[in-house]
PQR file with spaces between the fields and no chain letter, atoms N, CA, C, O and H, PARSE charges and radii, in Angstrom:
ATOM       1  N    UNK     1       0.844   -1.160    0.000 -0.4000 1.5000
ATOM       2  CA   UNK     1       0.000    0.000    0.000 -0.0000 2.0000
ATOM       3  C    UNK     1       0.891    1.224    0.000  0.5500 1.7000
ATOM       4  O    UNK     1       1.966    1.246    0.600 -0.5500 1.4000
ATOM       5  N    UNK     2       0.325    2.419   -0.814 -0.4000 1.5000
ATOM       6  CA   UNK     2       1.414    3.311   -0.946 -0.0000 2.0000
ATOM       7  C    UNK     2       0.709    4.651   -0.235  0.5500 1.7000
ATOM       8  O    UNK     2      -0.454    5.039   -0.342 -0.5500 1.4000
ATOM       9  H    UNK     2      -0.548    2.402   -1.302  0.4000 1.0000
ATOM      10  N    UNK     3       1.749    5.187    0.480 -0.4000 1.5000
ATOM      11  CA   UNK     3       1.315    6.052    1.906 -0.0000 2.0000
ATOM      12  C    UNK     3       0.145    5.716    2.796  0.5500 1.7000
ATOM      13  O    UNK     3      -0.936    6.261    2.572 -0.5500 1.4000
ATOM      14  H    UNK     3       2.694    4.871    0.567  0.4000 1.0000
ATOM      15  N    UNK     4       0.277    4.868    3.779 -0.4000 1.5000
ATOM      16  CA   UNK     4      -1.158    4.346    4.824 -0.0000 2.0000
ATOM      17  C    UNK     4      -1.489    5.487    5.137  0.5500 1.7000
ATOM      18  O    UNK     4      -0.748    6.458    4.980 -0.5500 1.4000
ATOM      19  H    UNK     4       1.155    4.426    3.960  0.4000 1.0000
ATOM      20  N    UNK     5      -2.840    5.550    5.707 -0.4000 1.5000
ATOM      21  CA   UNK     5      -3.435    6.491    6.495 -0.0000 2.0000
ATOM      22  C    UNK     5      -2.761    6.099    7.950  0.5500 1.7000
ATOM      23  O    UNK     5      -1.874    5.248    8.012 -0.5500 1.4000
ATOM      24  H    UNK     5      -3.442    4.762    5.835  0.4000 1.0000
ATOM      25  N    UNK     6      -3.264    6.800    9.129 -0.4000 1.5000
ATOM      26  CA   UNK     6      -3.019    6.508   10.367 -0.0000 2.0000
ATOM      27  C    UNK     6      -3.815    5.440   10.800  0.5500 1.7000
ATOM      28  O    UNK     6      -3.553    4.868   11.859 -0.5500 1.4000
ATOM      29  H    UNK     6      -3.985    7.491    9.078  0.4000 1.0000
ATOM      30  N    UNK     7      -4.650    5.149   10.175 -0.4000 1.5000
ATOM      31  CA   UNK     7      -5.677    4.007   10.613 -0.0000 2.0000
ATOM      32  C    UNK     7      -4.992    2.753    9.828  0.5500 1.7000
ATOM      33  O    UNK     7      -4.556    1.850   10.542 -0.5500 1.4000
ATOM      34  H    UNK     7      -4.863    5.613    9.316  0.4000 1.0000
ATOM      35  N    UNK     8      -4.890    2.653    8.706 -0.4000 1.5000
ATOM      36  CA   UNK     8      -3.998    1.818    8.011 -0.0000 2.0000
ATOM      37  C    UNK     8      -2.761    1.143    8.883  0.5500 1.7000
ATOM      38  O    UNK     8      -2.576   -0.058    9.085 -0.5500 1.4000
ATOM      39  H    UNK     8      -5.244    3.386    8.126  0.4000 1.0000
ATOM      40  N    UNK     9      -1.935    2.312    9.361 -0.4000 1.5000
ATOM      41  CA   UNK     9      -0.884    2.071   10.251 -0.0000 2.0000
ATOM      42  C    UNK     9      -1.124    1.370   11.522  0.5500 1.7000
ATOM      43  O    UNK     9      -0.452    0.390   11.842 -0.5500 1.4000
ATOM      44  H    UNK     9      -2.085    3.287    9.197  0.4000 1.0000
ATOM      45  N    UNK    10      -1.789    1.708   12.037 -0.4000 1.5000
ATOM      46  CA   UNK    10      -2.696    1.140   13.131 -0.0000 2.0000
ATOM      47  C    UNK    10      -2.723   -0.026   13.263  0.5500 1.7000
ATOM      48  O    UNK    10      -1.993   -0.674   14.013 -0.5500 1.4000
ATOM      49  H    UNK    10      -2.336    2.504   11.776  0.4000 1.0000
ATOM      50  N    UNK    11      -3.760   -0.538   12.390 -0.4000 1.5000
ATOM      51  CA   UNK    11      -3.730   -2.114   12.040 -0.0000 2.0000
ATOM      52  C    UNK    11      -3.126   -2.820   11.381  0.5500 1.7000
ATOM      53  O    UNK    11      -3.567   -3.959   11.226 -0.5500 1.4000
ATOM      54  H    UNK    11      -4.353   -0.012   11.781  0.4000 1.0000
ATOM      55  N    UNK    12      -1.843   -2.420   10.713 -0.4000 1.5000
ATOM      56  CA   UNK    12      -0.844   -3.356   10.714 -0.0000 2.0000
ATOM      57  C    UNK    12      -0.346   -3.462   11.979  0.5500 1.7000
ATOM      58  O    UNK    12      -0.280   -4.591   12.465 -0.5500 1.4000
ATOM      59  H    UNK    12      -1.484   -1.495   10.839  0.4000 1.0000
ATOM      60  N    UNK    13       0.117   -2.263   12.788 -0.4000 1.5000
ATOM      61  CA   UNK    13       0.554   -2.686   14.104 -0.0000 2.0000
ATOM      62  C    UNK    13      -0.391   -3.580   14.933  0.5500 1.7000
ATOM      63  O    UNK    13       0.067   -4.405   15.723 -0.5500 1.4000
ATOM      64  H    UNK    13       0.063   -1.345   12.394  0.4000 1.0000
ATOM      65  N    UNK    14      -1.774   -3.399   14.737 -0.4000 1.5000
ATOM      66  CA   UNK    14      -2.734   -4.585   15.494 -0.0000 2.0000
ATOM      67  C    UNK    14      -2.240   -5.561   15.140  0.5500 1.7000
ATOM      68  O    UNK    14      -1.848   -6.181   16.130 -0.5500 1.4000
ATOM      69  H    UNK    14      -2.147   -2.729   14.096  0.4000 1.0000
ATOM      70  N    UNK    15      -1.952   -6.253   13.912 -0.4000 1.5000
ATOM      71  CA   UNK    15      -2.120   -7.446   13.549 -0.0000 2.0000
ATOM      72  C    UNK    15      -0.802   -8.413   13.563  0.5500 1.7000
ATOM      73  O    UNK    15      -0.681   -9.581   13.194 -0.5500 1.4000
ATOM      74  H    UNK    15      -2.270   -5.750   13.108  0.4000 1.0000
ATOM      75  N    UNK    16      -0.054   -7.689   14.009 -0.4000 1.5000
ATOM      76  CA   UNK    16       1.179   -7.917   14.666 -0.0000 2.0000
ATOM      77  C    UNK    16       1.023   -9.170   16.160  0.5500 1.7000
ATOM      78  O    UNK    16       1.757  -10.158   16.157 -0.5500 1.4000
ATOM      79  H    UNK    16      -0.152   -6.740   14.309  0.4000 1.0000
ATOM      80  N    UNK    17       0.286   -9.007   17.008 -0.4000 1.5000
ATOM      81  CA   UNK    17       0.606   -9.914   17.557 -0.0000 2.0000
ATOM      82  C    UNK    17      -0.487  -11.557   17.804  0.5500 1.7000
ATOM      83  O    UNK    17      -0.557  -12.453   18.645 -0.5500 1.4000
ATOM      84  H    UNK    17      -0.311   -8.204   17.011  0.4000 1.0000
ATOM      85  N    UNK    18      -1.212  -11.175   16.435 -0.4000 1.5000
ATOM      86  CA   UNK    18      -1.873  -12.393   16.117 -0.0000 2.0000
ATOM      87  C    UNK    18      -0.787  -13.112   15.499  0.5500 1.7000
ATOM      88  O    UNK    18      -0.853  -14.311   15.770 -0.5500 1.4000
ATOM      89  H    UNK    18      -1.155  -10.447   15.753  0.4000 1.0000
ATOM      90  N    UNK    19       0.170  -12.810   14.778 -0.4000 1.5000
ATOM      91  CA   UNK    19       1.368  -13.187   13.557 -0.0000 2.0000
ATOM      92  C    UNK    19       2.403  -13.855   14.503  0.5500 1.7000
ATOM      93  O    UNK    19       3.157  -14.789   14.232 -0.5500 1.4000
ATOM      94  H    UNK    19       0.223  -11.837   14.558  0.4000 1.0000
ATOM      95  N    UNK    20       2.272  -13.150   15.713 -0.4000 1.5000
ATOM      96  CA   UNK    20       3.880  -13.696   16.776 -0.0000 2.0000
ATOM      97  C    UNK    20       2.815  -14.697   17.072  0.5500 1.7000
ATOM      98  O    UNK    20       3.177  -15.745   16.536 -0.5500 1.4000
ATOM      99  H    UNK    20       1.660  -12.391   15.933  0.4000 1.0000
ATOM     100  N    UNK    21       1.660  -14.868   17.678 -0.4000 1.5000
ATOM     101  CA   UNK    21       1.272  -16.106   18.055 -0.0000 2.0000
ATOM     102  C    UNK    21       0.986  -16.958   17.202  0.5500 1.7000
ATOM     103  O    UNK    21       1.166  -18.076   17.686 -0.5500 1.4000
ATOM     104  H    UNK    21       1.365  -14.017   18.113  0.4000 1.0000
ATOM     105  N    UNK    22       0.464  -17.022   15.695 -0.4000 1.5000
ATOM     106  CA   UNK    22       0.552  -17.646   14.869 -0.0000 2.0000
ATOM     107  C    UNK    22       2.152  -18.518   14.762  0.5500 1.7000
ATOM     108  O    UNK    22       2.317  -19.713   15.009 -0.5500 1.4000
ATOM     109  H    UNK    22       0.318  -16.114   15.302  0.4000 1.0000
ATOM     110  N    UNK    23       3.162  -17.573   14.346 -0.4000 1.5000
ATOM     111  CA   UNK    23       4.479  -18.363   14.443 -0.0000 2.0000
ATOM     112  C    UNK    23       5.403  -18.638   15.804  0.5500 1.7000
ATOM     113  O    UNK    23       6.534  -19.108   15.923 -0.5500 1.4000
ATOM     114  H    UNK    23       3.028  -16.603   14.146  0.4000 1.0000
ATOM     115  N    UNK    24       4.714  -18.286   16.501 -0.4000 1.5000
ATOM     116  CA   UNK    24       5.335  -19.259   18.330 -0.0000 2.0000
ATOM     117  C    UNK    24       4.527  -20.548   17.536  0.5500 1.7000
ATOM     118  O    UNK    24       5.423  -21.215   17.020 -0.5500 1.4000
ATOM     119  H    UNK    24       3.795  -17.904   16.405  0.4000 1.0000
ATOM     120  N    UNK    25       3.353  -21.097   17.265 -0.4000 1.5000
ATOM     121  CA   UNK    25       2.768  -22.097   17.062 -0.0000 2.0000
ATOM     122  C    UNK    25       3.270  -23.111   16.170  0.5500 1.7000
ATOM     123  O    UNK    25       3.566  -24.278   16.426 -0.5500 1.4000
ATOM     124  H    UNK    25       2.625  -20.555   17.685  0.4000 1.0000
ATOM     125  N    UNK    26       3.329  -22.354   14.864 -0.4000 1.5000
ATOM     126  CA   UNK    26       4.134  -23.074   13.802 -0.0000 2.0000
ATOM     127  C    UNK    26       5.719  -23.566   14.226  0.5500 1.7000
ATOM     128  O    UNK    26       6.069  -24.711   13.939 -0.5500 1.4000
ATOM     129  H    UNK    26       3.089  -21.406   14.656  0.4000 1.0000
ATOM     130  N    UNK    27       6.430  -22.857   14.759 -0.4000 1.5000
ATOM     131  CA   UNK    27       7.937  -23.136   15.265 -0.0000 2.0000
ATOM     132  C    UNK    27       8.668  -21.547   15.353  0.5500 1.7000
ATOM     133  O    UNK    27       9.433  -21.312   14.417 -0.5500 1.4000
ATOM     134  H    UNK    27       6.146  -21.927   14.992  0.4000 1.0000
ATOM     135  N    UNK    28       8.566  -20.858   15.996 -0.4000 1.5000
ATOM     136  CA   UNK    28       9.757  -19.616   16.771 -0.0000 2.0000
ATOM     137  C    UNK    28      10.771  -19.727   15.584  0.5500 1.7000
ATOM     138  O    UNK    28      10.782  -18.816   14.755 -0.5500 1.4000
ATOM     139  H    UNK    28       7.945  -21.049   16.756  0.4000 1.0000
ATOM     140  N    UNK    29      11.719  -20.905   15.438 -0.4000 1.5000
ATOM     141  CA   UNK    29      12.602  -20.857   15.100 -0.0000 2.0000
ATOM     142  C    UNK    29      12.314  -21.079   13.267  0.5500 1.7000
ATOM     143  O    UNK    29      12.920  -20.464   12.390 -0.5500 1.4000
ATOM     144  H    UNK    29      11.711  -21.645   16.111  0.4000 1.0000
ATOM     145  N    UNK    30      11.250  -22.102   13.057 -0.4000 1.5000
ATOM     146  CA   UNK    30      11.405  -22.751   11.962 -0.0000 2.0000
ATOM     147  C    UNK    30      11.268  -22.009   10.482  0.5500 1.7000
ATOM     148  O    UNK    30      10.186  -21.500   10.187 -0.5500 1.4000
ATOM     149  H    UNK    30      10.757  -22.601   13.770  0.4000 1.0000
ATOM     150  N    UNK    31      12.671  -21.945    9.321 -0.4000 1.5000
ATOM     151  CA   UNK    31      12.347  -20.697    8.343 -0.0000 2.0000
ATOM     152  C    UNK    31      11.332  -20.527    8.082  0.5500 1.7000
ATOM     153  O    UNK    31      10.411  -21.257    8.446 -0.5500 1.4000
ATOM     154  H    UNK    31      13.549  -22.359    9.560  0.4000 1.0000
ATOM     155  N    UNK    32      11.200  -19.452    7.331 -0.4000 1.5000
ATOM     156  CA   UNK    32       9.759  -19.104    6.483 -0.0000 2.0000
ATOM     157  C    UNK    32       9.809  -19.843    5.291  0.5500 1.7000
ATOM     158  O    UNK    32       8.695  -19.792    4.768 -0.5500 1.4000
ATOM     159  H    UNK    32      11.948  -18.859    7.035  0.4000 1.0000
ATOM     160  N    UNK    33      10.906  -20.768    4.365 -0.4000 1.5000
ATOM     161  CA   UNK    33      11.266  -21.306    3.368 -0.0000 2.0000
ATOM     162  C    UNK    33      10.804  -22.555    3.796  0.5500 1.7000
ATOM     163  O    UNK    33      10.938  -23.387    2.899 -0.5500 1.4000
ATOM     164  H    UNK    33      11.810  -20.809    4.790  0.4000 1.0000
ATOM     165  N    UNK    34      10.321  -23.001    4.798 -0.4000 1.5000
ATOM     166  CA   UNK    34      10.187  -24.333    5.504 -0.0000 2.0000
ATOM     167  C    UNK    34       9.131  -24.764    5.794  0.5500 1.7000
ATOM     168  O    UNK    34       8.998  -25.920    6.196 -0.5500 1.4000
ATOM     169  H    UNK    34      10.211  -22.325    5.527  0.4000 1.0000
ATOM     170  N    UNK    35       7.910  -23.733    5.623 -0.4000 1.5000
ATOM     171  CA   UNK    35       6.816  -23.455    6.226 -0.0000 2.0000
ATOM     172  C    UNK    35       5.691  -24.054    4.596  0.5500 1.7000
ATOM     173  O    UNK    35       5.649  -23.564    3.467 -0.5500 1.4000
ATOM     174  H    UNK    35       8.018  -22.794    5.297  0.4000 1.0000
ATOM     175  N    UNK    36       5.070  -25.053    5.088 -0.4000 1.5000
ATOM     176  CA   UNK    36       4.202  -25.289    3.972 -0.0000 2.0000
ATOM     177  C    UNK    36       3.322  -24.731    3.679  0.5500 1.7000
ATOM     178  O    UNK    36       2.759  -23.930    4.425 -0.5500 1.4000
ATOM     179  H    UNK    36       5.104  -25.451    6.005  0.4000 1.0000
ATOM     180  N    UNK    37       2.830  -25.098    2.087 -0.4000 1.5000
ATOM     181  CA   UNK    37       1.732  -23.773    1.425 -0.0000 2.0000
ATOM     182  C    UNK    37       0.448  -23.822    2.173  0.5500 1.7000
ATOM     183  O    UNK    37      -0.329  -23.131    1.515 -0.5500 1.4000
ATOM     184  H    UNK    37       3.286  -25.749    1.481  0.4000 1.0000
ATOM     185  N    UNK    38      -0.221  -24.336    3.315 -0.4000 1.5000
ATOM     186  CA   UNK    38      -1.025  -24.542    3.672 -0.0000 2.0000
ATOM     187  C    UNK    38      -0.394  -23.495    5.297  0.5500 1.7000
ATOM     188  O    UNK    38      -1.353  -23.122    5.973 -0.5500 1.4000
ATOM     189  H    UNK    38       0.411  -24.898    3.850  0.4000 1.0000
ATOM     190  N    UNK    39       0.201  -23.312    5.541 -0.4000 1.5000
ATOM     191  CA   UNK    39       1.279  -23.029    6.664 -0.0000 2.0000
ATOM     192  C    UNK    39       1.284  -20.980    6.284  0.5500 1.7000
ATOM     193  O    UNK    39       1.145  -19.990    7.002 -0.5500 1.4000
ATOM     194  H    UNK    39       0.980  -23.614    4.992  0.4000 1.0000
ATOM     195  N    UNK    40       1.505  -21.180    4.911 -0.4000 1.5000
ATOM     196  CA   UNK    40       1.864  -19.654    4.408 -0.0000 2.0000
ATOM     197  C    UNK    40       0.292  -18.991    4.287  0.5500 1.7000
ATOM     198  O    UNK    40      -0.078  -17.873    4.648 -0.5500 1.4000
ATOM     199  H    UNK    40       1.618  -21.984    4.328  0.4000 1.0000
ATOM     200  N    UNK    41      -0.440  -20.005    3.697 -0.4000 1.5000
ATOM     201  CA   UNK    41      -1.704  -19.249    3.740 -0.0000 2.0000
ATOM     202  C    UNK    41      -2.437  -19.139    4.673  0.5500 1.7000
ATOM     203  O    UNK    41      -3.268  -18.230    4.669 -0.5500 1.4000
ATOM     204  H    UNK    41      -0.140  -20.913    3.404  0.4000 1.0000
ATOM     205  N    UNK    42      -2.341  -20.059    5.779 -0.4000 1.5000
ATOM     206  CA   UNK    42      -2.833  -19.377    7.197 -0.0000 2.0000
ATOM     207  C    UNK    42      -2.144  -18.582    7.964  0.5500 1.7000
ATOM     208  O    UNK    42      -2.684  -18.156    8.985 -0.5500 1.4000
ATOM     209  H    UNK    42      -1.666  -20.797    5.783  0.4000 1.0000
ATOM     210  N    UNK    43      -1.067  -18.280    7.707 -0.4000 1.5000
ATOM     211  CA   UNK    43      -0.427  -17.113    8.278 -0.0000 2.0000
ATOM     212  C    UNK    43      -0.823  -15.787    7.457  0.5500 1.7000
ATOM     213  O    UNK    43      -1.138  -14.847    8.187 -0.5500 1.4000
ATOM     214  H    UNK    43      -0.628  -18.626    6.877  0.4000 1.0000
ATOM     215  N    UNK    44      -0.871  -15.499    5.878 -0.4000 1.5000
ATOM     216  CA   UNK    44      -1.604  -14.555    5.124 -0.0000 2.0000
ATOM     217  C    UNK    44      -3.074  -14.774    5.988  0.5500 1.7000
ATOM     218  O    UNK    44      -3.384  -13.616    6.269 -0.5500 1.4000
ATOM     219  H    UNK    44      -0.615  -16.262    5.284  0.4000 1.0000
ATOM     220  N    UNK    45      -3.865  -15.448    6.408 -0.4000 1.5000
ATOM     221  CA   UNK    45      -5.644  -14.925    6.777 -0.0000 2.0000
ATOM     222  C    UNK    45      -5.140  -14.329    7.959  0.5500 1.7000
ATOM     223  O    UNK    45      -5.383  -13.131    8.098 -0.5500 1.4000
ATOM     224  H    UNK    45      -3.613  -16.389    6.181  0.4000 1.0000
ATOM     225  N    UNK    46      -4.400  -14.987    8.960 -0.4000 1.5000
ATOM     226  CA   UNK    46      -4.338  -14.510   10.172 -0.0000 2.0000
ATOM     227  C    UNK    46      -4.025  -12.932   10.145  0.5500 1.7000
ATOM     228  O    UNK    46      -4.751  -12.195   10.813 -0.5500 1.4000
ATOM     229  H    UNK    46      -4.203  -15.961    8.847  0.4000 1.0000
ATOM     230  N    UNK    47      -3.043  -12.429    9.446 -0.4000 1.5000
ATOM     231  CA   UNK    47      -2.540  -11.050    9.133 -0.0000 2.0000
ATOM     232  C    UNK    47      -3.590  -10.428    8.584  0.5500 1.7000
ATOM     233  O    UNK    47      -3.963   -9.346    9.037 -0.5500 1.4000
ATOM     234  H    UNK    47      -2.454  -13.027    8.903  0.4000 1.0000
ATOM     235  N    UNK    48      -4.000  -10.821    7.890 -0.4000 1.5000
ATOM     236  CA   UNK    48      -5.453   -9.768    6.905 -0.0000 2.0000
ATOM     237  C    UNK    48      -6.616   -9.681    7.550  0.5500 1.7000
ATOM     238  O    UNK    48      -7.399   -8.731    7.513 -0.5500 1.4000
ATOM     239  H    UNK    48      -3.697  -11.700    7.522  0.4000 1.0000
ATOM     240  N    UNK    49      -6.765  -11.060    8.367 -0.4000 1.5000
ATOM     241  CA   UNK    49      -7.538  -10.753    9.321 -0.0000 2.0000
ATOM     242  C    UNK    49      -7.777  -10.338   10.489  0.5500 1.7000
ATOM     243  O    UNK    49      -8.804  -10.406   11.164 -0.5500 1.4000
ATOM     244  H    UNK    49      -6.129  -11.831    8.398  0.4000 1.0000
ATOM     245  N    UNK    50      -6.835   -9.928   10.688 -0.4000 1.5000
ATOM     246  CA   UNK    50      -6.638   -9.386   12.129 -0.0000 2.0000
ATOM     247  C    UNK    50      -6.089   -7.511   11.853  0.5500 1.7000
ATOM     248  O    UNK    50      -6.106   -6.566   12.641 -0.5500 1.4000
ATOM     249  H    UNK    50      -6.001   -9.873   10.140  0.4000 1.0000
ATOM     250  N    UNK    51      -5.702   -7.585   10.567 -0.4000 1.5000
ATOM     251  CA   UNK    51      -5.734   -5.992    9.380 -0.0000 2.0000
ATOM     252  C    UNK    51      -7.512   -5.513    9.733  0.5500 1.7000
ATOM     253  O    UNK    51      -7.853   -4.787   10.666 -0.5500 1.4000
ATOM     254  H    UNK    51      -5.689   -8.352    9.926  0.4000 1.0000
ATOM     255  N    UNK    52      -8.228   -6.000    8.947 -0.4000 1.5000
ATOM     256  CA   UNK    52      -9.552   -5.715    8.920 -0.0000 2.0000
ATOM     257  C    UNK    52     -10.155   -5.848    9.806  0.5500 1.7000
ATOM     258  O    UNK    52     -11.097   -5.057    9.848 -0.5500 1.4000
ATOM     259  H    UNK    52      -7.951   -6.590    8.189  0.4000 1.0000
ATOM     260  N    UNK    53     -10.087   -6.500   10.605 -0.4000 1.5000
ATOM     261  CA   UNK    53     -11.113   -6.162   12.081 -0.0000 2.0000
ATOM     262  C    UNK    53     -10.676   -5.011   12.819  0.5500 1.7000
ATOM     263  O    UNK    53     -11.384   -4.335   13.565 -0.5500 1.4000
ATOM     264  H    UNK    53      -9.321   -7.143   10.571  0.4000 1.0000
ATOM     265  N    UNK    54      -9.319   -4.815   12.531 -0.4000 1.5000
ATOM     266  CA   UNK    54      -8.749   -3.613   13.793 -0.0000 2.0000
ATOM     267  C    UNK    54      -9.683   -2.227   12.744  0.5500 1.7000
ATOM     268  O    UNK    54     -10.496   -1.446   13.240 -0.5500 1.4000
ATOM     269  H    UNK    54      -8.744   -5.365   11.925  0.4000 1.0000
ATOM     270  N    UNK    55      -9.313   -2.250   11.416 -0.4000 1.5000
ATOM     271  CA   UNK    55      -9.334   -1.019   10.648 -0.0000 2.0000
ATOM     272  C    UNK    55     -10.867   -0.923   10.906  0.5500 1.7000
ATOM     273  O    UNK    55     -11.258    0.165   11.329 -0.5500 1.4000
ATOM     274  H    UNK    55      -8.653   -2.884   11.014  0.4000 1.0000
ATOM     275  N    UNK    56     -11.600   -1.699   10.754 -0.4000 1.5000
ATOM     276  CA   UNK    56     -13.264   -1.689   10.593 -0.0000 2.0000
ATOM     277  C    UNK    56     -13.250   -0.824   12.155  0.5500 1.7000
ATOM     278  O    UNK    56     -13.494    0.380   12.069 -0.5500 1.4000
ATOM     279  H    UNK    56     -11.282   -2.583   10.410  0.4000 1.0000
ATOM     280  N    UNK    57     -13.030   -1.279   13.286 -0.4000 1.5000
ATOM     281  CA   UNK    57     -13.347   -1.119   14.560 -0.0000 2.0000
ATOM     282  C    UNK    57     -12.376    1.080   14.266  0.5500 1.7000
ATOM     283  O    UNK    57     -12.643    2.102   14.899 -0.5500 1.4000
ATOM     284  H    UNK    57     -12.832   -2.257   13.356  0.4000 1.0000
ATOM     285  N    UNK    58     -11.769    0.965   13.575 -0.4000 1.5000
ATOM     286  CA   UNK    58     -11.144    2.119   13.711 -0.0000 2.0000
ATOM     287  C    UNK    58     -11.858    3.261   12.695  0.5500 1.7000
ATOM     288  O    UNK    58     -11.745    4.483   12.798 -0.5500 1.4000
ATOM     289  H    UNK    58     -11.553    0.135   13.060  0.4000 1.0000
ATOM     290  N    UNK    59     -12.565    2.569   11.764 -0.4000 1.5000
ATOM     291  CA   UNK    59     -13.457    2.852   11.020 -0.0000 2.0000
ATOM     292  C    UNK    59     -14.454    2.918   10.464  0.5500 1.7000
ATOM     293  O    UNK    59     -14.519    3.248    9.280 -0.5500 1.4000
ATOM     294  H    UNK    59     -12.657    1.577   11.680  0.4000 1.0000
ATOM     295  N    UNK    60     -15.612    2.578   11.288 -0.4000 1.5000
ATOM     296  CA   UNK    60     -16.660    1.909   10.941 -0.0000 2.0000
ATOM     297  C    UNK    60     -17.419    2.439    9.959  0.5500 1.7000
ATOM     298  O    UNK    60     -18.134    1.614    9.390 -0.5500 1.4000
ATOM     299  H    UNK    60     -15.559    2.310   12.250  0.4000 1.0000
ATOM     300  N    UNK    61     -17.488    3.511    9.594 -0.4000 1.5000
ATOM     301  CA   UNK    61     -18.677    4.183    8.877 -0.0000 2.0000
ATOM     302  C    UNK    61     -18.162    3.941    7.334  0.5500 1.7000
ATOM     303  O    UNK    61     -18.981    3.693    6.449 -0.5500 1.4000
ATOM     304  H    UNK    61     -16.907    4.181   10.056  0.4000 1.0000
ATOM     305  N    UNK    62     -16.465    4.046    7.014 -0.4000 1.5000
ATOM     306  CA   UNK    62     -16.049    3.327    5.641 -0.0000 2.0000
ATOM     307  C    UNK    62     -16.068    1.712    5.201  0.5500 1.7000
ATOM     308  O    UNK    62     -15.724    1.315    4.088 -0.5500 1.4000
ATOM     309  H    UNK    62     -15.800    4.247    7.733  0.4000 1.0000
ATOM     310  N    UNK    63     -16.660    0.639    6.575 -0.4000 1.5000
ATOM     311  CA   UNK    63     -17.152    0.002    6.184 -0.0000 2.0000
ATOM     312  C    UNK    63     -18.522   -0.833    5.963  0.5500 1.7000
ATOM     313  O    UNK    63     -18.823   -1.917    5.461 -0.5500 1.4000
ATOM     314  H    UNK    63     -16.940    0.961    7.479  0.4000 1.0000
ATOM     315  N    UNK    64     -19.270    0.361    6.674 -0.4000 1.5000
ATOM     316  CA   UNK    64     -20.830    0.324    6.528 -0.0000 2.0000
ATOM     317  C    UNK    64     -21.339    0.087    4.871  0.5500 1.7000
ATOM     318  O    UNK    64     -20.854    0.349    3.770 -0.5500 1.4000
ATOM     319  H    UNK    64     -19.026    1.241    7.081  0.4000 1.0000
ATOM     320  N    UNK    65     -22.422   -0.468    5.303 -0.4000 1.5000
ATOM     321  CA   UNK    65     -23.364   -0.384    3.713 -0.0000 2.0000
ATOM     322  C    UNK    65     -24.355    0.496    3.677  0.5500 1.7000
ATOM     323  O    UNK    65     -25.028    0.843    4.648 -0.5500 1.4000
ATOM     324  H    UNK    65     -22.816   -0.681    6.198  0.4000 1.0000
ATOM     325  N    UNK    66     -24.501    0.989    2.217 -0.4000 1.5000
ATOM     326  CA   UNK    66     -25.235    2.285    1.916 -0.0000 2.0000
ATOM     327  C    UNK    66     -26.494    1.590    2.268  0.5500 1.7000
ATOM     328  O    UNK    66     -26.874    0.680    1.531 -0.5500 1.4000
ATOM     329  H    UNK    66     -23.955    0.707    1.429  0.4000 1.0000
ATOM     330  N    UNK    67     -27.454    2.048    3.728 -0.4000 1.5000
ATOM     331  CA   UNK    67     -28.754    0.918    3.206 -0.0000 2.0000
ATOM     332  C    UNK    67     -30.005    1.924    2.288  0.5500 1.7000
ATOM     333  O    UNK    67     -31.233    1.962    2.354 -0.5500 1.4000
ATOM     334  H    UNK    67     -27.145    2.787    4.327  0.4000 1.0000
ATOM     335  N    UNK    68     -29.103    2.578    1.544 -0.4000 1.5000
ATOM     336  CA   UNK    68     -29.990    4.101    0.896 -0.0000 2.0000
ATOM     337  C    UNK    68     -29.497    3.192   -0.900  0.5500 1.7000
ATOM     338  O    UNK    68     -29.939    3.768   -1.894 -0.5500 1.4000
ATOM     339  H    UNK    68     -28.105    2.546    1.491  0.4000 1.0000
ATOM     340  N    UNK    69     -28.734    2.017   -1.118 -0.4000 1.5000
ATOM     341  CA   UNK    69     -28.578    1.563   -2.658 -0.0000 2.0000
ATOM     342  C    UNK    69     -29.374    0.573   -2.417  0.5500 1.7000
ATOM     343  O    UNK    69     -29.307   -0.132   -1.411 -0.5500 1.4000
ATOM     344  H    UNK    69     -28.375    1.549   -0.311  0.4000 1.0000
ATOM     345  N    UNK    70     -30.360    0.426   -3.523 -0.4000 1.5000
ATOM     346  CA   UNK    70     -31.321   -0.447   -4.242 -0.0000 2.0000
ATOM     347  C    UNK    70     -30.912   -1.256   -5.170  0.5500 1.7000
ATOM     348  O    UNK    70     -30.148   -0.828   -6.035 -0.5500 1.4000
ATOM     349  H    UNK    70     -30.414    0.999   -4.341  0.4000 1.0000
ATOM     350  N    UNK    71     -31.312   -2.501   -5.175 -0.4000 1.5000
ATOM     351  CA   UNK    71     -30.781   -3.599   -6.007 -0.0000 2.0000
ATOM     352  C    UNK    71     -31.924   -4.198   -6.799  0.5500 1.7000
ATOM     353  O    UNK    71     -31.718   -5.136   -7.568 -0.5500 1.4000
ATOM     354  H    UNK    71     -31.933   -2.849   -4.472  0.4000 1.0000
């Protein structure tokens, strides 16, 4: 992402210590080259998800729905 907002910034720093407990779990020590594709992609949800819940909670009204659009 190119220049975060402060809220942006935010929740990367939130999502920071879902990621240390994610990899205390997987192995502290064990590379990231070592880590299987099933291993890498639950470490990507854990980060994105723990991105978007902080930002939503920091932002709620940019992730509200218009209940004023008709379908």
């Amino acid at each position: 992402m190119i220049d975060p907002t402060k809220h942006e910034i935010e929740a990367m720093h939130a999502a920071i210590p879902p990621l240390g407990e994610y990899v205390t779990e997987v192995g502290m020590y064990k590379p990231l080259n070592d880590y299987s594709k099933e291993q890498i992609l639950t470490m990507i949800e854990v980060v994105v998800t723990a991105y978007h819940e902080n930002l939503r909670t920091l932002v709620p009204k940019e992730f509200e729905e218009d209940s004023n659009v008709r379908f």
